[in-house]
C-alpha positions, 0 to 999 in steps of 0.5 A: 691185083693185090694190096701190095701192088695198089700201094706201089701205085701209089708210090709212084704216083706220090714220088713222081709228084702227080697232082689231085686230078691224076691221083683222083683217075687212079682213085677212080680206076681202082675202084673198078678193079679187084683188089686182094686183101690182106688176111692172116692166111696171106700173112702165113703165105708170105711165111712160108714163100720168104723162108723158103725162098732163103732156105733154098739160097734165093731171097725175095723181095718182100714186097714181091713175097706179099704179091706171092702170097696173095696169088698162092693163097687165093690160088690165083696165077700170077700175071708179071712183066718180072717173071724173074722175081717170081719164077722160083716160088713154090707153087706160084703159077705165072701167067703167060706160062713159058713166056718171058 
């Protein structure tokens, strides 16, 4: 799981107003699993992924970028129910391959 994607829970849990006991599980269940960090080489990733993505007329979402960059430069594939978002960035593998 990347940074980014630890951030989006929670904002989700803070928008749907989720209380101590909930946030305190998710806590706990993060803590169990990977988390990918945020390194100069995933910030020059996200470089390239967002300015080829423009170049090529189809612009990604930054934050969906950060997830990009994380997968690529840890040469990880990327497991996504958003294929959509994803399926355009050079060099990403997506996981399950062929299915959307």
């Amino acid at each position: 799981m990347t940074f980014v994607t630890v951030g989006e829970f929670f904002k989700g849990a803070f928008k749907r107003g989720w209380g101590a006991k909930r946030m305190d599980a998710l806590e706990a269940w993060l803590r169990t699993v990977v988390v990918l960090p945020y390194t100069g080489e995933v910030s020059r990733a996200w470089g390239r992924v967002c300015s080829v993505c423009e170049v090529n007329g189809y612009p990604i979402a930054p934050n969906d970028a950060w997830i990009a960059a994380c997968c690529l430069s840890h040469d990880l594939p990327l497991m996504t129910l958003n294929r959509r978002h994803f399926e355009r960035v050079e060099g990403l593998r997506l996981v399950p391959e062929g299915r959307d």
